[in-house]
N, C-alpha and C positions, 0 to 999 in steps of 0.2 A: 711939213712933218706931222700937223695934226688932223690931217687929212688922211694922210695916210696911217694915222690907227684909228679913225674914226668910221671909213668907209665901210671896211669889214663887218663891222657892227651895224651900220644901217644897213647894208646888202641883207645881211641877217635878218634884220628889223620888217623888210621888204616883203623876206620870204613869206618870213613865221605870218606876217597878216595877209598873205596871200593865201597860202594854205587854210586858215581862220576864215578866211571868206568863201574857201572851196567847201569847206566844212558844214559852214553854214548854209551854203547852195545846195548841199545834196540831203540837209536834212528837210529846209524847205520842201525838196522836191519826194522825200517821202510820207510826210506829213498832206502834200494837197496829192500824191498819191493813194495815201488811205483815206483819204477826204472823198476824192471820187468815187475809189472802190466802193466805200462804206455806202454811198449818197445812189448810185447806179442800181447797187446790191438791195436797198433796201424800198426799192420801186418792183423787184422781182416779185411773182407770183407764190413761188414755191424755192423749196432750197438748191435746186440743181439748176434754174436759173439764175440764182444770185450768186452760185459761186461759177456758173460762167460767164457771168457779167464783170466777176472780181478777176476773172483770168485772161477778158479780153482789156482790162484796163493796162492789168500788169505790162500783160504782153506791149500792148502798144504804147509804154517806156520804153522799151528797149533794152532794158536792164537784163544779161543772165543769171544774174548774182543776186535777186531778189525773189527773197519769201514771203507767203504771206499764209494768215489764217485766219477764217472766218467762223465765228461764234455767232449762235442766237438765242439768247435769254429772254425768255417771254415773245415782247414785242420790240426786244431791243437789240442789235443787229451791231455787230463790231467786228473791222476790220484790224488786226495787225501786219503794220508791212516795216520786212528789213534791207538790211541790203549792207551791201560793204562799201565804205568809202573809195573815190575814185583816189587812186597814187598820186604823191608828191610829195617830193624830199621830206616834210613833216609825217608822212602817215606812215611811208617806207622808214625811218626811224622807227617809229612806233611801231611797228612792226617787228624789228628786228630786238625790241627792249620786250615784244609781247605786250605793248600797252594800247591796240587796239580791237577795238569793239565793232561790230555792226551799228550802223544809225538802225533806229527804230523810229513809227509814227503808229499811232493808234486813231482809230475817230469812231464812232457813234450813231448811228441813226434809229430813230424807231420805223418800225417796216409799216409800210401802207396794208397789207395785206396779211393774215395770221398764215405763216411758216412758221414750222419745226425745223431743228437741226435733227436727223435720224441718226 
């Protein structure tokens, strides 16, 4: 008998940290995605090499659902990239409550070389 109202609950319990650990995979994965953009981007010459350095990064994710944009201040060179979390019983919820977000990741690098953004 107490098995039987307690299963329900761990099945639940199962999900919810499955979902928590997809979450967390796909923020990983945009976070060392603006890591390399940023790091690629900021070995570039000039600025239409560094943003097709950020777009051959992007591309070869995989990802069609990712954004990205590249700022340069001074000598300091930053990538933002977004992207929609991949489906599962927690985000399709959230979805349908309107309580989800795009993952974001930002990174940093100062450029080897002086580029402008034009």
């Amino acid at each position: 008998m107490e098995f039987a109202l307690l299963l329900p609950l761990f099945v639940l319990l199962m999900v919810a940290l499955l979902d928590v650990v997809a979450i967390a995979r796909d923020q990983l994965h945009v976070d060392m995605l603006a890591r390399d953009a940023a790091r690629r981007a900021s070995q570039a010459s000039n600025i239409d090499e560094a943003r097709e350095s950020v777009t051959m990064i992007i591309a070869h994710a995989g990802r069609s659902d990712t954004q990205w944009q590249l700022t340069v201040n001074g000598d300091m060179l930053t990538v933002h990239v977004s992207m929609e979390p991949r489906s599962s019983l927690m985000t399709t919820s959230l979805h349908w409550l309107g309580g989800v977000r795009r993952i974001e990741g930002w990174a940093s690098f100062v450029t080897e070389y002086d580029i402008t953004d034009k």
